[in-house]
C-alpha positions as CSV (number, residue, x, y, z in Angstrom):
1,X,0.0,0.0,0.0
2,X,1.3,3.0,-0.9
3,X,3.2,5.7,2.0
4,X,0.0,8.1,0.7
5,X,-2.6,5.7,1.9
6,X,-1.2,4.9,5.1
7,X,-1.7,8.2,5.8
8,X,-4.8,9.1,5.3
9,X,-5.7,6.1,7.0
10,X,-3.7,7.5,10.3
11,X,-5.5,10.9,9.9
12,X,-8.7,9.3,9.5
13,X,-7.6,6.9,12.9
14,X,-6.6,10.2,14.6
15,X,-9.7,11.7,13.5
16,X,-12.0,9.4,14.8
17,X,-10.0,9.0,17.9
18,X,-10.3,13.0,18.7
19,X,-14.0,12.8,17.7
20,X,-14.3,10.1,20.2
21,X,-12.8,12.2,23.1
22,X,-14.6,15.2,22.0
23,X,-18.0,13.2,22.4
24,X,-16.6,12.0,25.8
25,X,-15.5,15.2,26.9
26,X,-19.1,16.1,26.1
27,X,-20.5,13.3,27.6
28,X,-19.5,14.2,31.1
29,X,-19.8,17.9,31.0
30,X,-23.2,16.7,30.0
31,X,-23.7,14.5,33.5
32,X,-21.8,17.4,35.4
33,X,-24.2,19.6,34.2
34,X,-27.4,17.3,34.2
35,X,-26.1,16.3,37.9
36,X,-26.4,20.0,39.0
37,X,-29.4,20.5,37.7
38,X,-30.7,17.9,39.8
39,X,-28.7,19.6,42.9
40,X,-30.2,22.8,41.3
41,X,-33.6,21.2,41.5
42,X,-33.3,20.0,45.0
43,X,-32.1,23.3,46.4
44,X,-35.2,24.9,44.7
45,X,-37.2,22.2,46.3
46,X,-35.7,23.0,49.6
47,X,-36.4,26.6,49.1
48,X,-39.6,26.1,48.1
49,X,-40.6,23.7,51.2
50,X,-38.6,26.4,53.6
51,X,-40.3,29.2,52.3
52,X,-44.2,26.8,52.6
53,X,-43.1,26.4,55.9
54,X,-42.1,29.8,56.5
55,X,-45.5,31.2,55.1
56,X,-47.3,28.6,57.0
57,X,-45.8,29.5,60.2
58,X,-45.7,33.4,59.7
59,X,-49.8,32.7,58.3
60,X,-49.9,30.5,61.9
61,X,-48.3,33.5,64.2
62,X,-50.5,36.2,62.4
63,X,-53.7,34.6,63.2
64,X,-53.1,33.6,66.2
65,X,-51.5,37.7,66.5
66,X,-55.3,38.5,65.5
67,X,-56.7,35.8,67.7
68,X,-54.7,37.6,70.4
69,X,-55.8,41.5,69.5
70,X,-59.2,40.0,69.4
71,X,-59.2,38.6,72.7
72,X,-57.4,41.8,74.1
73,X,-60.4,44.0,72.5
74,X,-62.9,41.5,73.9
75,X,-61.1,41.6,77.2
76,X,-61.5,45.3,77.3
77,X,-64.7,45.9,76.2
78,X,-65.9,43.4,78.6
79,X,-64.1,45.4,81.6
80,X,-66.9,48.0,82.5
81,X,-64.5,50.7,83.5
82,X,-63.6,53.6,80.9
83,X,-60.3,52.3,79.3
84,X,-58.1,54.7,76.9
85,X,-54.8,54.3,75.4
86,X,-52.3,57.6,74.2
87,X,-49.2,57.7,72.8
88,X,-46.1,59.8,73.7
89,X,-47.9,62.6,72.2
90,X,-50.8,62.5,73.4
91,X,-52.9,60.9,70.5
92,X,-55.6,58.6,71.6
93,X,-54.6,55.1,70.2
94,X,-57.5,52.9,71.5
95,X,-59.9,52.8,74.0
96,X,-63.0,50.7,75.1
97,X,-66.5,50.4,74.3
98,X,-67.6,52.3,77.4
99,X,-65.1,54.9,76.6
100,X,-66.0,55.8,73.5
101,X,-69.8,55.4,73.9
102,X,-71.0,56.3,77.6
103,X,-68.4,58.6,77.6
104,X,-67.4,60.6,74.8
105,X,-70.9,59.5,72.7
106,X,-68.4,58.9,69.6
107,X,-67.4,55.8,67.4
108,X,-64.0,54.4,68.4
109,X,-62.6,55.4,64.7
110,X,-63.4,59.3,65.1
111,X,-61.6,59.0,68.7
112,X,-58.4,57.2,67.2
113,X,-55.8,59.0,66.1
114,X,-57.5,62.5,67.7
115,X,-55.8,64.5,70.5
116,X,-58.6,65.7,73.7
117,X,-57.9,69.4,72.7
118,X,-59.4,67.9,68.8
119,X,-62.7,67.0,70.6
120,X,-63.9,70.5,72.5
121,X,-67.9,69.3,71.9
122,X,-67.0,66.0,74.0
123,X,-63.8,67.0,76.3
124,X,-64.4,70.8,77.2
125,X,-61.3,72.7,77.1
126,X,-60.7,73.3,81.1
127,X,-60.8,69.2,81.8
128,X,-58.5,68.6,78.7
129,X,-56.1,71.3,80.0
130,X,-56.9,69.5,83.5
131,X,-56.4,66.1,82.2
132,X,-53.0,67.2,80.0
133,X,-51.6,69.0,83.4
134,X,-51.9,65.4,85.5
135,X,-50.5,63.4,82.8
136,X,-47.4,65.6,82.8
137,X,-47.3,65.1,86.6
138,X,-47.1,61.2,85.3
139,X,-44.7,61.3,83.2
140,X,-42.0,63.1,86.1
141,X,-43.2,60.2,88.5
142,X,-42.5,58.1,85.8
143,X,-44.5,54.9,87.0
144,X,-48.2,55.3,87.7
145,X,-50.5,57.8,88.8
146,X,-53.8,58.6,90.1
147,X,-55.7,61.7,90.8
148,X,-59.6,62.3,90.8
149,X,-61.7,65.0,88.2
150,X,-64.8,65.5,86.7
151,X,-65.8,64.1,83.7
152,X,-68.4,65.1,81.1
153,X,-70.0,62.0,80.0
154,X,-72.2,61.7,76.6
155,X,-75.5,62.8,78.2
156,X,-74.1,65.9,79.1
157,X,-73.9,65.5,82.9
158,X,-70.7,66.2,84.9
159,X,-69.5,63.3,86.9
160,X,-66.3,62.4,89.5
161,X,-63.9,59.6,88.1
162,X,-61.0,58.8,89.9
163,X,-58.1,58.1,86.9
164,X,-55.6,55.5,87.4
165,X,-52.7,56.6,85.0
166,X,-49.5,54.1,84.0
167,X,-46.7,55.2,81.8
168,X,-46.0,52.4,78.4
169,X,-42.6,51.7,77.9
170,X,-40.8,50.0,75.1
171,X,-38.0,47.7,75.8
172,X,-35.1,50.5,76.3
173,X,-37.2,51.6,78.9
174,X,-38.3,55.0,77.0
175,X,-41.8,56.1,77.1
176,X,-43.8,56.0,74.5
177,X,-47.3,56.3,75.3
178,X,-49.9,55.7,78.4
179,X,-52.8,53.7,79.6
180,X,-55.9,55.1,81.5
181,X,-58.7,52.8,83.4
182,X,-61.8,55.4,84.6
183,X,-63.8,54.5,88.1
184,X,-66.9,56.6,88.8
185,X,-67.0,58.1,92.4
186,X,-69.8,60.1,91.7
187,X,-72.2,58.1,93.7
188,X,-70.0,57.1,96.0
189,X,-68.8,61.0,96.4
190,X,-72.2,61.9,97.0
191,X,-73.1,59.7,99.7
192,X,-69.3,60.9,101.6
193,X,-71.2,64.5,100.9
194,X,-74.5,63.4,102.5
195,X,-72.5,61.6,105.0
196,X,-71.0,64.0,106.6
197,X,-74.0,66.6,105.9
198,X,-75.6,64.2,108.1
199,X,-73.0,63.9,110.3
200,X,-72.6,67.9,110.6
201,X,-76.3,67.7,111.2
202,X,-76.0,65.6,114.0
203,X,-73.4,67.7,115.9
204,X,-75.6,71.2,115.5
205,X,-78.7,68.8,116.4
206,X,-76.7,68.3,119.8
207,X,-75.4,71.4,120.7
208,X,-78.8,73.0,119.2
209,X,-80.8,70.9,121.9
210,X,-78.0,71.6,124.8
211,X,-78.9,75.1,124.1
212,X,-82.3,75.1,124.0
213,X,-82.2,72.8,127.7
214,X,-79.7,75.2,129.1
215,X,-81.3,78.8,127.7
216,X,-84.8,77.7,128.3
217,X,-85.3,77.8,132.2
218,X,-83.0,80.9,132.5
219,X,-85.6,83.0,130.0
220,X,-88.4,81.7,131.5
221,X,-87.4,82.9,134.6
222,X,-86.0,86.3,133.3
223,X,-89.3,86.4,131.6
224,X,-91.2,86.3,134.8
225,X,-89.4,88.7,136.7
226,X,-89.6,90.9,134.2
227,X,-93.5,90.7,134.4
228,X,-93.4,91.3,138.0
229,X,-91.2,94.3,137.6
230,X,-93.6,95.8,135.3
231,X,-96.2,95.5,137.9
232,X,-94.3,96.6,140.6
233,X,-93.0,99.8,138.9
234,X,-96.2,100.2,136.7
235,X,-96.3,104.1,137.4
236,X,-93.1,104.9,135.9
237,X,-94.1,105.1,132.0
238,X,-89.7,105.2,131.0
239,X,-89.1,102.1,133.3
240,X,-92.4,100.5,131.7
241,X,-91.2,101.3,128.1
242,X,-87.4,99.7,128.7
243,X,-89.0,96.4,131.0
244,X,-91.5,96.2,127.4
245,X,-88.6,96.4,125.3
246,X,-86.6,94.0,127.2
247,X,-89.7,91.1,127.2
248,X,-89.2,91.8,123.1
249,X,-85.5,90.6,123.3
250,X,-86.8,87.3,125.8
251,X,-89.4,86.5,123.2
252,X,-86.9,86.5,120.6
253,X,-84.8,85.0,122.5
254,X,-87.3,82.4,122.9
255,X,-88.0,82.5,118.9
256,X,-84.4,81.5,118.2
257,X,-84.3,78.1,120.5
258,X,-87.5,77.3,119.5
259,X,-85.8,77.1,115.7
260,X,-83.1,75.8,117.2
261,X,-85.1,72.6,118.2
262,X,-86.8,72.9,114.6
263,X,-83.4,72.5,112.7
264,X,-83.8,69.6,110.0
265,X,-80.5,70.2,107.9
266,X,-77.2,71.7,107.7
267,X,-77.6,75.3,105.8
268,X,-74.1,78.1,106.4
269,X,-73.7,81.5,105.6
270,X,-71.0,83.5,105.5
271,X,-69.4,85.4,108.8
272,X,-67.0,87.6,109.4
273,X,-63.4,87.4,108.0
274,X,-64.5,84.6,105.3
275,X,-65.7,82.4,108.5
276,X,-68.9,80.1,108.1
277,X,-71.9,79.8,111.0
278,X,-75.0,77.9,110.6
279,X,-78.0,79.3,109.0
280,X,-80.7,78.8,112.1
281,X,-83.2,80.2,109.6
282,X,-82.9,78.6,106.9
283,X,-81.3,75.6,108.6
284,X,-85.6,75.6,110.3
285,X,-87.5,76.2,107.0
């Protein structure tokens, strides 16, 4: 065979044998790359399950997160004391039913987000100035605080809360808002009033009837000499005229204890130098 031929027979050899690592070569970058498409895949996979689980459980924590604000508004509402919530400035950020309704007559959503001093027709402008002067006092004792005012409620009427104030604080220990629970004293500030009416009542009652005892025999008797002087110096007209006058003062003397012993509740006037003594008259109507 001629040189020629052998030749092209090694080139053809050599050619095949290069075409044969070139589809080898090929082969397994194919598997390296079909192999990382399946480690490709799985990561995706993995991804894919983390973030399921991750929605899952952030889906799980916010409804059980509304589950919990539910309960917390239930909880509230349920509590029949007035309950408000402010933030560091002073902007109402919740409150309960009884709040809102009995007190201010409004919808939760037109008091959120509102300042006292952005409500005049509801929180008059001397009790927010009143309310914004003890919070302040809260904020310096920087724990809790309680103090009592009036109230105007939604029928109009003025009533006594005591408030029961306690600073919010975030985790650095800054303030950043505050919580109010209401308790109505009006009825219970009333009876203390008629309490101690009565009680006042009772102690002019005694010293009324004390007086009366002790002044009555003493008048009677002054009345009865007085008569007999009148008799006995009947000729003198001047003497006459001053024992008449005199009887006038005993029978008004008289007068007085008898309201005395008539007194049926506690009525004062003024006295001298801003000082207050019982009204007998009106004290006896």
């Amino acid at each position: 065979m001629p040189f020629w031929s052998w030749f092209i027979v090694a080139l053809l050899l050599a050619g095949l044998g290069w075409c044969g690592l070139r589809i080898r070569a090929q082969a397994l970058r194919l598997e390296r790359l079909r192999k990382a498409l399946n480690e490709a895949k799985l990561r995706v996979h993995a991804l894919e399950t983390d973030q399921q689980r991750f929605d899952s459980h952030r889906e799980n924590k916010e409804d059980r997160l509304r589950g919990y604000l539910k309960l917390m508004d239930e909880l509230i509402n349920t509590i029949p004391n007035p309950i408000y919530f402010k933030d560091a400035q002073g902007v109402f950020q919740g409150c309960n039913q009884v709040f809102s309704r009995a007190v201010l007559g409004l919808t939760r959503d037109r008091i959120i987000g509102r300042r006292p001093q952005d409500l005049p027709d509801q929180i008059p402008p001397d009790l927010a100035a009143t309310y914004q002067h003890q919070e302040l006092v809260m904020m310096q004792k920087g724990l809790s605080h309680t103090f009592e005012a009036e109230v105007q409620c939604a029928d109009g009427q003025r009533r006594d809360f005591l408030f029961s104030l306690a600073l919010i604080q975030n985790q650095d220990k800054e303030a950043i808002g505050s919580v109010a629970v209401l308790s109505d004293l009006t009825e219970k500030n009333r009876a203390a009033r008629d309490r101690a009416q009565k009680e006042k009542l009772e102690g002019v009652l005694e010293t009324a009837g004390g007086v009366c005892h002790e002044f009555n025999q003493p008048l009677q008797a002054l009345s009865g000499y007085l008569e007999l002087l009148s008799l006995k110096i009947a000729s003198d007209e001047k003497a006459s005229e001053y024992i008449a006058k005199a009887l006038e003062q005993v029978e008004r003397m008289g007068s007085i204890t008898s309201k005395l012993q008539g007194i049926t509740r506690y009525e004062t006037m003024s006295y001298a130098a801003k000082t207050k003594i019982i009204d007998i008259h009106k004290s006896s109507e």
